[in-house]
N, C-alpha and C positions, 0 to 999 in steps of 0.2 A: 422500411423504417425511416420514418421524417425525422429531421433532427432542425431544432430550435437555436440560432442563433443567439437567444437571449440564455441560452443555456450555456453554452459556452462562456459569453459573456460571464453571468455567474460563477461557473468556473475559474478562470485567468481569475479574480476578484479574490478567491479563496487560496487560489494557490500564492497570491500577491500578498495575503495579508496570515495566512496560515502559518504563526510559530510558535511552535509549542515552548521555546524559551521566552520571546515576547512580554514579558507580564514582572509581574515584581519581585514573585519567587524566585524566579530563573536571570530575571536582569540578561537577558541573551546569552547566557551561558548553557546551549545547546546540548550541550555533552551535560550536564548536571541535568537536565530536563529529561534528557532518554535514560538516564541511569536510575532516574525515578521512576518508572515506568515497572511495576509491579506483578501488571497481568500477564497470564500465559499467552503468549501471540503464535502467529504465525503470519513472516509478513511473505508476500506472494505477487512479487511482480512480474510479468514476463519477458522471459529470455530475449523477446523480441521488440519488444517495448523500447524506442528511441527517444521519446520525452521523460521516461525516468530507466532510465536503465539500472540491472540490477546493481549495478556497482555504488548506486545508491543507497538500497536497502542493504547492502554488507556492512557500510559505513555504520547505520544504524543499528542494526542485528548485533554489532562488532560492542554496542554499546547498552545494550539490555539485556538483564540478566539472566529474563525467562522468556524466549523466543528463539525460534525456529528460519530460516530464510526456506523457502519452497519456491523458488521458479515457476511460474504455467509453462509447458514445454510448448510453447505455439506458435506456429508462423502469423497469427493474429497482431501479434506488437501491443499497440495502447489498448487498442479494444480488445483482447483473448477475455476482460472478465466480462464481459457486456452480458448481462443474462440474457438466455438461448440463443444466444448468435451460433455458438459453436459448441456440439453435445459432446465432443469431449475435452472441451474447456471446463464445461460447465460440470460434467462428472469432478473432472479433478477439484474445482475451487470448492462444488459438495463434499465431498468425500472429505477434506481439507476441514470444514465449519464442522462435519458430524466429528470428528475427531477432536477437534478440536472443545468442541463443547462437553463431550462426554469423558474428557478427562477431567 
């Protein structure tokens, strides 16, 4: 699997400018931003993930009303969701979306 520099680039770019407070509604107030946040989720970082670790996603789960935290249980880190890299990553984030939709 080749991977694209400018992909990354794109990346860093989204995560530099990605907030969901940001705007006029929210005026930065982050926590007013997640408490809005209406839909059923499930957020799914992994255990092993060192550029967002889950301590991040509790933060936020800590702050939405209808959502779930699920871990990927993976020694993968950033990449555990990369589709097919790892068949049972990828069972679990499935299984996670069928559920998830069919409620």
């Amino acid at each position: 699997m080749a991977f694209d520099a400018n992909d990354l680039l794109g990346m860093m770019h989204t995560w530099q400018v990605a907030n969901i407070a940001d705007n006029k509604i929210y005026n930065g107030d982050f926590e007013a931003a997640c408490k809005a946040i209406q839909a059923k989720t499930i957020l799914m970082p992994c255990k092993t993930d060192l550029y967002f670790p889950v301590a991040d996603n509790e933060i936020q789960a800590s702050l939405m009303s209808n959502t779930e935290l699920r871990p990927i249980p993976s020694d993968w880190g950033h990449i555990a969701g990369a589709p097919g890299l790892n068949p049972v990553d990828s069972a679990f984030i499935d299984n996670a979306h069928r559920e998830l939709l069919a409620s």
